[in-house]
C-alpha positions, -999 to 999 in steps of 0.1 A, spaced: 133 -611 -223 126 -635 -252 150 -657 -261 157 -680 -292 174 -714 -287 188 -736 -316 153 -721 -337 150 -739 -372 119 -729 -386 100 -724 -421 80 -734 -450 64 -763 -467 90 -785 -447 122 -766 -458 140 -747 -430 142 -710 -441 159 -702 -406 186 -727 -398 198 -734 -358 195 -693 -343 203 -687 -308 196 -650 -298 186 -630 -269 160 -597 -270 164 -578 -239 140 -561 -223 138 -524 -232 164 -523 -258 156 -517 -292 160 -544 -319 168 -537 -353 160 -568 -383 182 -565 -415 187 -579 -447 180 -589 -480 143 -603 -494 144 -640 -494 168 -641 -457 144 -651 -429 131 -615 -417 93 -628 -413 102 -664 -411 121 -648 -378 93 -625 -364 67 -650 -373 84 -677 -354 89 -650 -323 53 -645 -325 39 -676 -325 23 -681 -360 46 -704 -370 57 -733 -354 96 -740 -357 106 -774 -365 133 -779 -340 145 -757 -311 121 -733 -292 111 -696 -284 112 -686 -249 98 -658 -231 107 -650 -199 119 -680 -195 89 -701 -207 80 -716 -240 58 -701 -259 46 -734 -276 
């Protein structure tokens, strides 16, 4: 499970993504939607580990990912 808490994260020191909390379960399947410009990357990005969010933190299973 991977787990987003209070995540604020972007670019050039403005937050693109603003205070998420979500949960990905394990074996369900996720879908990401919306228009360009809304945080879609910014979000999986962050998720992944190539960007480092300026306040809150990524968690999988239960550990941070920082």
């Amino acid at each position: 499970m991977m787990e987003l808490k209070d995540l604020c994260a972007g670019y050039g020191g403005e937050d693109r993504l603003r205070h998420v909390s979500l949960r990905f379960q394990a074996g369900c399947l996720t879908g990401l939607i919306g228009p360009n410009g809304s945080g879609k990357s910014t979000l999986i990005k962050a998720c992944a580990g190539q960007l480092r969010p300026s306040h809150g933190q990524v968690l999988l299973e239960g550990l941070s990912i920082a």
